[in-house]
N, C-alpha and C positions, 0 to 999 in steps of 0.2 A: 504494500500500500504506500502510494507516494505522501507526503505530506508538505506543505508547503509552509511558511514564514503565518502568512494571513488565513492558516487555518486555527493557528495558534487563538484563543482568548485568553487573557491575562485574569489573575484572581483582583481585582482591581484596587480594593480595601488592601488586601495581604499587603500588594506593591506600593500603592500611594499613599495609605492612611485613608484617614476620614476625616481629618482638619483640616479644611484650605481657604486661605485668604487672597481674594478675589483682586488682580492688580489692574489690569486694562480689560476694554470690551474693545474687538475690531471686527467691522463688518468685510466681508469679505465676499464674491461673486461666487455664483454657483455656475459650473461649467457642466453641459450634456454631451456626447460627443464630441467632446473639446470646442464645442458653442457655446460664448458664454450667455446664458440666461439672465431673465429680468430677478429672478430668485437670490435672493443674500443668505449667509449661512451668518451667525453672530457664534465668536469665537473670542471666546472669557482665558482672557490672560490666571492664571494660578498661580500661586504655590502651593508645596505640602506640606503642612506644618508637622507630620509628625515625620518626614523625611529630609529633615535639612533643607528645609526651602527650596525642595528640588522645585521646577516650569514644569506646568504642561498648559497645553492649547485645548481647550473642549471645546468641540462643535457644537452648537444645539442648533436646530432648526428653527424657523419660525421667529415672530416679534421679538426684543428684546425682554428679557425677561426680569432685568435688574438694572437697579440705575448704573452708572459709570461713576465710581468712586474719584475722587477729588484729590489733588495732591496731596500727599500726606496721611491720608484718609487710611484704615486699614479695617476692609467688608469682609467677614470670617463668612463662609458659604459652604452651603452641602450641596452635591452632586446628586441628582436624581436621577436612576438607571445609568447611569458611566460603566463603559464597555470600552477596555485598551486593547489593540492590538497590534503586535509588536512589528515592525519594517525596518530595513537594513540601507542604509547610504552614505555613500564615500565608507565602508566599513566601519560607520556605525549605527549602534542600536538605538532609535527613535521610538517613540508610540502614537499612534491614530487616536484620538479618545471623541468619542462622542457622550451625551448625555440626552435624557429625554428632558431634564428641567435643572435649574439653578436657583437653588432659595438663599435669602439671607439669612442667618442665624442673627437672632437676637439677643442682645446680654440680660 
């Protein structure tokens, strides 16, 4: 059985944690056939707080779903359904992450 890279699902919690404070929002084009479309994907800047402030990029589909934090400003947010999956370039290890939603945690 062959198995490839993007069959791979990551345990997403085990690797990232479950704290992460939300750094920039950027919209981004959604491309079909390498046409790009009237469609924006919004792509929530992170970190993970229980992993050394590692970055990741989540995709979410659809409206934006939280405001765009302010200089200085530090938004602690949960991941709704976040799904990584692991891709390899220039020889190294990156991840895909999507989510179905992005809340704010409140103190």
């Amino acid at each position: 059985m062959d198995f490839k890279v993007n069959d791979i699902v990551v345990d997403f919690t085990a690797t990232f944690g479950k704290n992460f404070t939300l750094v920039d929002i950027l919209q981004k084009p959604v491309f079909k056939d390498g046409i790009r479309t009237d469609e924006v994907v919004n792509v929530y800047n992170v970190v993970c707080l229980d992993k050394k402030l590692k970055h990741l990029n989540v995709k979410i589909m659809g409206s934006q779903k939280v405001p765009t934090p302010q200089d200085g400003e530090f938004v602690n947010v949960s991941l709704v359904g976040a799904v990584a999956r692991p891709y390899v370039m220039n020889n190294q290890l990156g991840f895909s992450v999507v989510a179905d939603d992005i809340k704010v945690i409140k103190d």
